[in-house]
MITOR-40953 format. One line per field, with one value per residue (C-alpha): x, y, z; residue in three letters. Coordinates in pm, whole numbers, plus 50000, padded with zeros to 5 digits. Layout:
N
px c(X; ...)
py c(Y; ...)
pz c(Z; ...)
resn c(Ala; ...)
# end
This chain:
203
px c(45273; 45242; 45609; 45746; 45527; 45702; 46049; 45995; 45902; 46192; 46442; 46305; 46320; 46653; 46806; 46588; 46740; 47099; 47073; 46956; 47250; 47454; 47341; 47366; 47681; 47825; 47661; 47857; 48118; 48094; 48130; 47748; 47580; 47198; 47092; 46937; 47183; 47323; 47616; 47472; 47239; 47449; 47797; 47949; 47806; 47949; 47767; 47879; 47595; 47721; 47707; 47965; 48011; 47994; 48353; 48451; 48235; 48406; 48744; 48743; 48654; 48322; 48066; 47817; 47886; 47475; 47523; 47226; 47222; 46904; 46944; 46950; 46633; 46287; 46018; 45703; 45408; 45053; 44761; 44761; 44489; 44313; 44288; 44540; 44253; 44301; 44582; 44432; 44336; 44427; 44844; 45086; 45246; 45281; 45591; 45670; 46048; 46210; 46513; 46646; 46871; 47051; 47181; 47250; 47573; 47606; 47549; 47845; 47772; 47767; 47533; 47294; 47304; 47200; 46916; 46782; 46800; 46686; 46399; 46324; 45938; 45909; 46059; 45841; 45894; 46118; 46355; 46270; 46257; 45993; 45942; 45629; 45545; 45267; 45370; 45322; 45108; 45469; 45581; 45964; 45924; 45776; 46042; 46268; 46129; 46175; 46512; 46604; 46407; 46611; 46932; 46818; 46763; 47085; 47332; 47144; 47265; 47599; 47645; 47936; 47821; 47901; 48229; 48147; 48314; 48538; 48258; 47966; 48111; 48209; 47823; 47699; 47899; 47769; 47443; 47466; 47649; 47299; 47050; 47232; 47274; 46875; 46800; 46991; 46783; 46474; 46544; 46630; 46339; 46081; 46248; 46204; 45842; 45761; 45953; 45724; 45421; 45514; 45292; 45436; 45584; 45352; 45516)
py c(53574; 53582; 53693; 53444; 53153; 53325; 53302; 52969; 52797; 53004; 52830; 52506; 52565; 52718; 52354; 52118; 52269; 52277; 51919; 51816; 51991; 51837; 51524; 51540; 51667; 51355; 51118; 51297; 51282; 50893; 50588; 50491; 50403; 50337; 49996; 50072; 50313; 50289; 50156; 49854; 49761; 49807; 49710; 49613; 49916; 50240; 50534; 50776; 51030; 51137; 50857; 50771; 50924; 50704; 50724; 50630; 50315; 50238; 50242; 49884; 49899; 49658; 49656; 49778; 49877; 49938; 50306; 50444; 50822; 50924; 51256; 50986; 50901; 51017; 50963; 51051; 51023; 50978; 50858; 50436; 50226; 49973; 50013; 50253; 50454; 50796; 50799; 50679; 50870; 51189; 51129; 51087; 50741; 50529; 50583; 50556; 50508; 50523; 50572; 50512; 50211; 50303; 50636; 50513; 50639; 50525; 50194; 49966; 49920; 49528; 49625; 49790; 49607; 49274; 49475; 49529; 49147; 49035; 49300; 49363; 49277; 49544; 49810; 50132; 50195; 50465; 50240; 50311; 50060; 50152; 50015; 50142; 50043; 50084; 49807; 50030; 50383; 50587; 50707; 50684; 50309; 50266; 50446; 50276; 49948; 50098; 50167; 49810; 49635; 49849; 49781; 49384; 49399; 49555; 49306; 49040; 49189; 49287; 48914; 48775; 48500; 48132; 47961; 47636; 47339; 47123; 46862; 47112; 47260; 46933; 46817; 47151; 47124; 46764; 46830; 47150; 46918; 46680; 46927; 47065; 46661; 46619; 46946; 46810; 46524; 46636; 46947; 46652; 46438; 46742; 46793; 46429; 46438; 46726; 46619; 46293; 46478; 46670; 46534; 46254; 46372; 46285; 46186)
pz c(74222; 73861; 73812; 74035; 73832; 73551; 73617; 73831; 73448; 73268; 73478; 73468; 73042; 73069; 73319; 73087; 72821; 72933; 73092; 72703; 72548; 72807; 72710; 72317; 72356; 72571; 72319; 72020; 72189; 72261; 71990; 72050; 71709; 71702; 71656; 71351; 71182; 70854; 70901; 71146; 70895; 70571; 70693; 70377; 70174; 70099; 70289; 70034; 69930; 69600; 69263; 69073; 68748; 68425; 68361; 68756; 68674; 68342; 68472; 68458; 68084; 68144; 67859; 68093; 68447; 68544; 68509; 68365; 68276; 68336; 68141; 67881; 67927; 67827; 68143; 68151; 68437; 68402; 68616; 68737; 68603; 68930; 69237; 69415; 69646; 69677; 69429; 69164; 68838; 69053; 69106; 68803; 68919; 68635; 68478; 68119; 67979; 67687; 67501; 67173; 67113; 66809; 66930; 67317; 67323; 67705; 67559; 67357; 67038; 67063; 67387; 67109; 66862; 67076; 67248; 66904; 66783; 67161; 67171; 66753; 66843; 67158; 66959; 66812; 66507; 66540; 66735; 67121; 67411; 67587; 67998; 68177; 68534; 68758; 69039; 69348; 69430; 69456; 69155; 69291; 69364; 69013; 68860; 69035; 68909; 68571; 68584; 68770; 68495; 68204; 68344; 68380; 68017; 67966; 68168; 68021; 67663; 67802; 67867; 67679; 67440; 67572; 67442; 67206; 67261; 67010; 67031; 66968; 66736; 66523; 66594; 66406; 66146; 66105; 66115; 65853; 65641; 65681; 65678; 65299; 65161; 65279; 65121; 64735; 64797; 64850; 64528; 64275; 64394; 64320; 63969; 63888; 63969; 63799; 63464; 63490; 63514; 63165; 62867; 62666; 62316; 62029; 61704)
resn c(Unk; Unk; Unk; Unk; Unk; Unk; Unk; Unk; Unk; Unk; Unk; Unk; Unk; Unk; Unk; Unk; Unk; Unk; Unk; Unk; Unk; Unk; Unk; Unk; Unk; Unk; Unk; Unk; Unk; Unk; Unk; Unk; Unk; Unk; Unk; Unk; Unk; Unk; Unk; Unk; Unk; Unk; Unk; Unk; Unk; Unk; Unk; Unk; Unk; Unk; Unk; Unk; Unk; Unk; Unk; Unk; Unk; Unk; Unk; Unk; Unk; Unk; Unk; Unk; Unk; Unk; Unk; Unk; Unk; Unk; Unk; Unk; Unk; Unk; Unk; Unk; Unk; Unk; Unk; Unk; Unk; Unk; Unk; Unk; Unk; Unk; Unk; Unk; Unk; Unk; Unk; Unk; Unk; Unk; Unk; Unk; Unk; Unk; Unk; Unk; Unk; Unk; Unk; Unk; Unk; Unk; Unk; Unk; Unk; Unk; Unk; Unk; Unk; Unk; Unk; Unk; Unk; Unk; Unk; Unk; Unk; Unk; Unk; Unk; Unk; Unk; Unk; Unk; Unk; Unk; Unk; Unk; Unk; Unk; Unk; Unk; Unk; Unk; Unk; Unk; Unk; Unk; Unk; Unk; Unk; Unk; Unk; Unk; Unk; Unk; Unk; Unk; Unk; Unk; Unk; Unk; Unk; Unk; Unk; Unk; Unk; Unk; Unk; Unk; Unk; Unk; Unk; Unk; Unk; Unk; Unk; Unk; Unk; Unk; Unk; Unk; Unk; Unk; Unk; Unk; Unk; Unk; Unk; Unk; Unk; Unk; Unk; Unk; Unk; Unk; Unk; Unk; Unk; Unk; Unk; Unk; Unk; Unk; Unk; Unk; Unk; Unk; Unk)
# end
């Protein structure tokens, strides 16, 4: 009795099996695409698992294409201050990052030199940008959030500078020209008070 139990649940394996194979099989086989695939949800996007390289990018010769090397970059992870639960104080998830402006050399020089000028205050002293974040528990998602924020920064320095008009540029040039006739005035008006205030000459 035993041995007929047996093999009566080995076959019943063996056609559940088969009838499941038989089924994947047909499906593969078939256009059918889960409603929540990749490619019904991202239609427009490119499904490709590798990333472009920085010169792929720069074909286009753009000052800044959002490529970010992140071999580039230092990063460093240490414990999340407030509340996080478990996580906290025991999981590295804040993320520090940091690179060196002047010697970005995945950066255009105009690029550098306007993250410098924009950000002269945030800078250490040895010249590095520093982002930390700490927004979520992951440390992925934070670093994430790094990089997003650095490459904000970046596009916003990347930006090419806004063309003047004739008429704005004729108003700043009048008003230089004011500024420098208010600033003679204003010199020869101290230098006739002062010579006033000298003591009279005694003969």
């Amino acid at each position: 009795m035993r041995y007929f139990v047996s093999k009566l649940e080995i076959n019943m394996h063996f056609t559940i099996s088969k009838c499941f194979c038989n089924a994947v099989r047909t499906l593969s086989r078939s256009n059918y695409t889960s409603a929540i695939s990749l490619k019904n949800l991202h239609p427009n996007s490119s499904l490709k698992i590798t990333t472009p390289s920085h010169e792929q990018l720069s074909a286009d010769n753009k000052i800044f294409t959002g490529f970010i090397p992140i071999e580039e970059l230092e990063i460093t992870y240490s414990t999340a201050s407030g509340p996080g639960g478990q996580n906290v104080n025991k999981v590295n998830t804040k993320v520090d990052l940091r690179f060196k402006v002047e010697s970005a050399k995945w950066l255009n020089e105009e690029v550098r030199q306007k993250l410098i000028n924009i950000h002269q205050n945030k800078l250490t002293k040895e010249g590095y940008l520093v982002i930390r974040s700490e927004k979520t528990r992951s440390q992925q998602l934070n670093l994430a959030d790094a990089m997003e924020r650095l490459r904000s920064l970046v596009w916003k320095a990347a930006e090419p500078e806004p063309k003047q008009s004739e008429e704005t540029i004729e108003k700043i040039r009048r008003r230089i020209e004011k500024a420098n006739r208010t600033r003679l005035i204003e010199k020869k008006m101290k230098s006739l008070t002062k010579s006033n205030r000298q003591a009279p000459t005694v003969f």
